[in-house]
Structure formats: structure tokens, C-alpha cells
N, C-alpha and C positions, 0 to 999 in steps of 0.2 A: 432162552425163553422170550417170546414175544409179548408185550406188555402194554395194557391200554389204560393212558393214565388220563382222565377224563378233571380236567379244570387245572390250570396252568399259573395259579397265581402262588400262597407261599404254601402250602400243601404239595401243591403239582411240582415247584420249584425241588421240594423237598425229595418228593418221591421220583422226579427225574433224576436227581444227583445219585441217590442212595442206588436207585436202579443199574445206572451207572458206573459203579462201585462194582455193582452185584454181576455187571458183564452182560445185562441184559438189553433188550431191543425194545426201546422205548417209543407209542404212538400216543404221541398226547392231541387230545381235543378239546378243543375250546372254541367258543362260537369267536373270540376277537381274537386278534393277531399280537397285541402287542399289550404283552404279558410276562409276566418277570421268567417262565421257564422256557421262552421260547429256542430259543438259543442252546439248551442243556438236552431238549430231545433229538433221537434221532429221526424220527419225519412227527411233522404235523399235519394235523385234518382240520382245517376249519369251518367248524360247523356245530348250530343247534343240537345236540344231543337231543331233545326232545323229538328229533325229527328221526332218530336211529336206524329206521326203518329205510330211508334212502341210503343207510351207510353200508349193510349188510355186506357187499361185496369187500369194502374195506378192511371187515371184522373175521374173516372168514381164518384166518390162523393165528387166533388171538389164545393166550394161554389162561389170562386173568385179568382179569379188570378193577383198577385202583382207580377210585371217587377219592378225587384231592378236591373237593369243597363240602360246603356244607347247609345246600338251600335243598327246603326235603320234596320240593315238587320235583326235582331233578333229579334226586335221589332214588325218589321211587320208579322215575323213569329208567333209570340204570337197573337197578332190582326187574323192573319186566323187559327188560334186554337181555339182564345176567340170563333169568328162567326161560327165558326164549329160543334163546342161543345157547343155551346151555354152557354159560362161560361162565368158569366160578368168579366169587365177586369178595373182594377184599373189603367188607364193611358189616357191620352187624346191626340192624334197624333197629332193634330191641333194646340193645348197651344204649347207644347213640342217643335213641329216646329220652332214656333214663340220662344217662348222663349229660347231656344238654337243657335239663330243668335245675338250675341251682339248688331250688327248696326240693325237689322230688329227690334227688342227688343226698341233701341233707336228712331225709327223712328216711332215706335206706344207712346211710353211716349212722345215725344213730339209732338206728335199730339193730346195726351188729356191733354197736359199742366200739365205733370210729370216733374221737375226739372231732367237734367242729366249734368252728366259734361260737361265740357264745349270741342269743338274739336281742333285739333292741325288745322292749328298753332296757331289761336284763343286765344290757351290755355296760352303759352308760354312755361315756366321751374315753377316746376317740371313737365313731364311727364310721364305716363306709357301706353306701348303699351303690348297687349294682342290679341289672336287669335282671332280671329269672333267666331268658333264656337266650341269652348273648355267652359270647365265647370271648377271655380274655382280658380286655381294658376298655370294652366297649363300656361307656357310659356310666363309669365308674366315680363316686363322690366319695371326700372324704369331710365328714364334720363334725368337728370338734366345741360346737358349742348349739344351743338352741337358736333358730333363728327361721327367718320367713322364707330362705331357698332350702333349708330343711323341712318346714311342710308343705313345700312344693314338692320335692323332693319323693316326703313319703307318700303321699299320695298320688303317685304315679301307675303306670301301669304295673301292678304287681312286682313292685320292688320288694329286693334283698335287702335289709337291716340287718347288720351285725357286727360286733365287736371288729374293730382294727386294728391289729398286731402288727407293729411295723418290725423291721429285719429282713433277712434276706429270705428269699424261698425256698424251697429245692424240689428235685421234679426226679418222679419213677416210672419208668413202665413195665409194664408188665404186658407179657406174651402168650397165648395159646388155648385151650378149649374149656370148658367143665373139667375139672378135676385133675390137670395137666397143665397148669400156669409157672411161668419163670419170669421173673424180672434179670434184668441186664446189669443198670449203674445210674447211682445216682447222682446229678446233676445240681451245681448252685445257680441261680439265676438272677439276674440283677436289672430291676427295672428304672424305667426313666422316668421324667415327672409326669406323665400321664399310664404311668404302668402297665406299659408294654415293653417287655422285654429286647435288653439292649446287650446285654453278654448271658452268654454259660460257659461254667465254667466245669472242668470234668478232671480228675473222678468230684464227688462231692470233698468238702472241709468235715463234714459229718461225724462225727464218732462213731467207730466201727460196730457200737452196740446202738446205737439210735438209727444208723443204715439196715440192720437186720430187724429190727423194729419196723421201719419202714416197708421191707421189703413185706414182710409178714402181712401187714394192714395192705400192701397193693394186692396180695393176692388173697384175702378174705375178701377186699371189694368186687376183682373180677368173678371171684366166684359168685359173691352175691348177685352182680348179674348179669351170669349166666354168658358170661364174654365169647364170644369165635373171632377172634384178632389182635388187635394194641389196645393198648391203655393208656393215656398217661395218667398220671396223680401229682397232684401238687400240694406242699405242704411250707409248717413254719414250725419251726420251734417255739414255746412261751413256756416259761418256769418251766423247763427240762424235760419238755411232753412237746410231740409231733401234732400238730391240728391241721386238720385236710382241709384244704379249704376250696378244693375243686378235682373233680374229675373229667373225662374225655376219653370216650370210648371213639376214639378214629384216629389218624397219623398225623403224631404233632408235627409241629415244625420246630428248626432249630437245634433240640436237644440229639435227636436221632444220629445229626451229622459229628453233635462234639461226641459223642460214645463211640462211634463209627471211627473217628480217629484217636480215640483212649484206647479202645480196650479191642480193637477193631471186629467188634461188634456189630454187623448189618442189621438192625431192627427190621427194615423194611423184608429183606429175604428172610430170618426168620418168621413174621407175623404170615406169609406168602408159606412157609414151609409148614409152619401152624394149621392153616387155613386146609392145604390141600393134602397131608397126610393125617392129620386130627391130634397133634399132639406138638406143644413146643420141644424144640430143640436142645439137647441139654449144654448150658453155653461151655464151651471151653475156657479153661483154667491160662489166662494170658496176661502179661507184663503192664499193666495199665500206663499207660502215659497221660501227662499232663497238658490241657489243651483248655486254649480263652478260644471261643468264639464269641464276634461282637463285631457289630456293623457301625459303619461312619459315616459321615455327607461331607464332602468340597465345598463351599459354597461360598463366595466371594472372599477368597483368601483367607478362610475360617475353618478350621476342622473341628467338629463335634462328633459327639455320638448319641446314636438316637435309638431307639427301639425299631423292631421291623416294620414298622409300617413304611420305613423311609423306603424300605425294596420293596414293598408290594405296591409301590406308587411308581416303578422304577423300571424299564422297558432295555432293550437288548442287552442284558447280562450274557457275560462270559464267564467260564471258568480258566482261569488260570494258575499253572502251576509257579511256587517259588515267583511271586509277587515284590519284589522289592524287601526281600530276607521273611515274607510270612510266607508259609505252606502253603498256603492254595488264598484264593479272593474267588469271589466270583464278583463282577464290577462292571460296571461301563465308562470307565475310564477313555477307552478312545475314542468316547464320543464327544466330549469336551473335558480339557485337563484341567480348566477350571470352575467345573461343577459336575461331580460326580458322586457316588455312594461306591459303598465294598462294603459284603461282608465277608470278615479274615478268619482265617485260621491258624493261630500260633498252637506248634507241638514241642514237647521240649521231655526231654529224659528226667528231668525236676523242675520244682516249681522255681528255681532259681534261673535254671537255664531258658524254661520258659519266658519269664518278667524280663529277662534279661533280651531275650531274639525280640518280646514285644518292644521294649524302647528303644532299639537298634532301628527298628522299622520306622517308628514315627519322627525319629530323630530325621532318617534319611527324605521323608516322604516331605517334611518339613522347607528340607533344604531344596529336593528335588522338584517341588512345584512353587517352591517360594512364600510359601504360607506365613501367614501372621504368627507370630510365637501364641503357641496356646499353652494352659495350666493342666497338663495330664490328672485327670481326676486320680482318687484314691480310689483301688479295687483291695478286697480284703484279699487275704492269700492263703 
């Protein structure tokens, strides 16, 4: 299958790899060159997308077209390419809509009796306010007391007020048309201090009846609306109830690849198999493995770990297999050894043997670039 994956940053990074996986023939486009998935496709086009119409010659054996960003003047340019060329288009304008407005988002879950946070002032302290229509950790506050950056705060441009449950997250998607939805596996995820996600970890810690809970609530949500693709959902536990506290109707990033390697599960070729025969796939019944994915930074004989932004800032990444004892990296390491990013992959048959290939790695990585002794955080298991 020939494949046009149009924006190359961590979506594009995403849906190059998975594609990848999937055996397919990758043409990513992006007007600049130096982009975190450059590297992971197999040819690239450089070039305005808005201009599509001088690319025709290029598009001419194209199977499907995967939008890995998320600016909607571009968006909609790709939609009168899709109908133009008659190339089916892996995104749904409508979900995407809906679920890129926080409040709009929340005013359909609780209309199908989705638990959400609870509203300011309602809420009390702690709370966190967040943009309506930003995706992730953009512009995200948290506060816990009355004060003068909190009514700067609220009255901003149509900000989110609402209760803050701290803990950890967990992330579902779900697959396939009206009336034909599957979810995959659910994912724990674990943010840094500005809450952007810095590991997942797969399968979930979950309890096997708060996971089918889950599952349940992702697919009352796509059907509420009206889904043709992926979903993610994201949640939190508080007194022993799921509370959604975001959804995203288009191909996340991140989780796709730790399922991919748990339960080897393709999100990206089922939502693709969804799309073009009208119904998801029904998943097979397979062995789950245990898998941290989580990215790092080099940086002056320092190793940290950071949330993804550190690789969306972060230019010829490679993939490599068997990394210094982790499964796969993809990294730019051999562009200087002493400042670089990875993000890894550790797989492991149990969580024991997993924890275990992880600190074998940092131990060695420690030694092998001569790094300052650092205090390996605590990850819950």
C-alpha cells in the first residue's frame, strides 16, 4: 500500500513508524525538511500542501492519505485533495471538530452520562484551567489557592475551569464506523512537570473490570460522534469511578507504538482497514507483553526524562534496533554523544523482566557515555 502521510512532526513521526510496521510505502510531506519523521519515511516531498495542485503527478498512485497534524486551514485543504483525487482520507472533520473543543467535548459526555470533572467553582481547590481548544499540555494551569494570576487566568480567552485530580492517567482508543467500534488496550501514562507525557506504559495497571468499563464508555463516546477512524480517550480514576477528561478523534501519538509492541496490535492499519472496508477489525485474541515507552535528553553529562516535546523539537531521528539492551530507540545520538534525545522501548515477558532490561540499559548508558550519576525516578509498576 502506497501512503501519503502529510505533516511530519509527532503524529507524522507516529504514523511513519506504525506504517512501517504495517510494511507499507511511506510519502510523507511537509513544507520543511527538518522534522522529527524525516528519517522514518521512505521518500519525502517538500512542499506546501496548500499548493497540492502542482503535486498531482506525485499523488498519482496514492492509496490513502493520513493528516498527521492538526491546523484546520490545512486540513480542509487535504479534504478538497482527498475529493478531488478521489483518494480516501483517514480523518473525520466532524469527530475532530467535536473533539478538539474541550467544553463542546464535555457537554456531549455529559449528555450520555460520561463522568467529567467536576466545574469551577463547583470544583473548589485544587484546580486546573486549560484552553478550550488546544490539544494536550498546551497552556495548562494549576491552582490551588485564590489569587491575581488566577483571575488573570479566568478570564482569558474562553478558558476551562475544572476540578484537578491528580494520579496517573490512562489512555483508550477505539476503532471503526457507526455501529462497528473496537477498542485495542489500555495504556497508563505518566506526565512531567508541565504535563506532557514522558512514558506509557502497556498493558494498563487497571483492574480488569474498571478496563471494560472503560472500554464501554470509549465506544458509547465514538458512537456519540458519529466516528469513521481512531479515537483516543483519556481518563483518571477518583473514588473508584473513571472521569474522562479528554478526547481526540485523530492518531495520537505515543500510545499507538507501546500497543503495537504489547499486544501487537497496528492501530494505524486497523483505523486504515476501518476507513476503507466500513467496519473495524475484530482484534485477535494475543499474548500481551509488557512495555515502558519514555523518552530522554543528553544534555551536559545529565540524563533526564522529559515529555515529548523534547522529540518534536528534535531533527534526524533514526530508528534503531536493540539499542544498548532496549528494543528499538529511535534517537539522534550520532549526531553528538553528548547531547542527544531517545525515545525507547523496553519489552519484556513480565513486568519483572521488563524493570529489570530497563535498569540494565541506564546502568550501561551511564557508564557508556560517562554521565553524572543520576536518581532513577520511581515509575509505579
Amino acid at each position: 500500500m502506497n501512503v501519503a502521510i502529510i505533516g511530519g512532526k509527532l503524529q507524522g513521526l507516529e504514523a511513519c513508524y506504525l506504517a512501517r510496521k504495517a510494511g507499507w510505502n511511506t510519502i510523507l510531506i511537509d513544507k520543511q525538511r527538518n522534522i522529527p519523521a524525516y528519517y522514518l519515511c521512505d521518500s519525502f516531498l517538500q512542499f506546501d500542501i496548500h499548493r497540492w495542485k502542482d503535486l498531482v503527478h506525485d499523488l498519482w498512485d496514492i492509496d490513502i492519505i493520513i493528516p498527521a497534524l492538526e491546523n484546520w486551514s490545512t486540513l480542509n485543504v487535504i479534504q478538497e485533495m482527498s475529493d478531488q483525487r478521489g483518494i480516501p482520507y483517514l480523518f473525520d472533520h466532524r469527530a475532530y471538530s467535536l473533539s478538539s473543543s474541550k467544553r463542546r467535548s464535555y457537554d456531549l459526555l455529559a449528555d450520555i452520562g460520561i463522568p467529567i470533572p467536576k466545574k469551577w467553582p463547583e470544583c473548589g481547590f485544587p484546580l486546573i484551567i486549560k484552553p478550550d481548544g488546544q490539544s494536550g499540555s498546551k497552556g495548562v494551569q494549576i491552582h490551588t489557592e485564590h489569587s491575581p494570576e488566577l483571575s488573570i487566568a479566568l478570564q482569558g480567552h474562553n478558558p476551562i475551569a475544572e476540578q484537578y485530580i491528580s494520579g496517573p492517567l490512562y489512555s483508550l482508543e477505539v476503532i471503526g464506523v457507526p455501529d462497528a467500534y473496537e477498542t485495542i488496550q489500555g495504556t497508563d501514562l505518566v506526565m512531567d512537570q508541565v504535563f506532557d507525557c514522558k512514558r506509557v506504559i502497556a498493558p494498563s495497571i487497571l483492574d480488569k473490570r474498571i478496563i471494560a468499563t472503560f472500554e464501554d464508555q470509549a465506544k458509547a463516546i465514538a458512537q456519540a460522534v458519529h466516528l469513521h477512524g481512531v479515537m483516543d480517550v483519556e481518563a483518571i480514576v477518583h473514588d473508584g469511578q473513571l472521569i474522562t477528561i479528554e478526547i481526540d478523534a485523530r492518531l495520537p501519538s505515543q500510545t499507538p507504538t507501546a500497543v503495537y509492541w504489547s499486544c501487537d496490535c497496528n492501530i494505524l492499519e486497523h483505523a486504515v482497514y476501518a476507513l476503507l472496508r466500513g467496519h473495524a477489525p475484530i482484534r485477535n485474541a494475543t499474548h500481551e507483553k509488557y512495555v515502558i515507552y519514555e523518552h530522554i535528553v543528553i544534555e551536559d553529562r545529565y540524563l533526564s526524562f522529559c515529555g515529548e516535546h523534547c522529540i518534536a523539537q528534535s531533527t534526524e531521528l533514526a530508528l534503531i534496533d536493540d539499542f544498548m539492551g532496549a528494543d528499538e530507540a529511535i534517537t539522534n545520538v550520532h549526531l553528538d554523544p553528548a547531547n542527544w534525545v531517545a525515545t525507547l522501548i523496553f519489552v519484556g515477558t513480565s513486568r519483572d523482566e521488563l524493570y529489570k532490561k530497563r535498569s540494565r540499559f541506564y546502568t550501561q548508558v551511564v557508564e557508556a557515555f560517562a554521565l553524572d550519576a543520576f536518581k532513577e525516578e520511581d515509575v509505579y509498576c
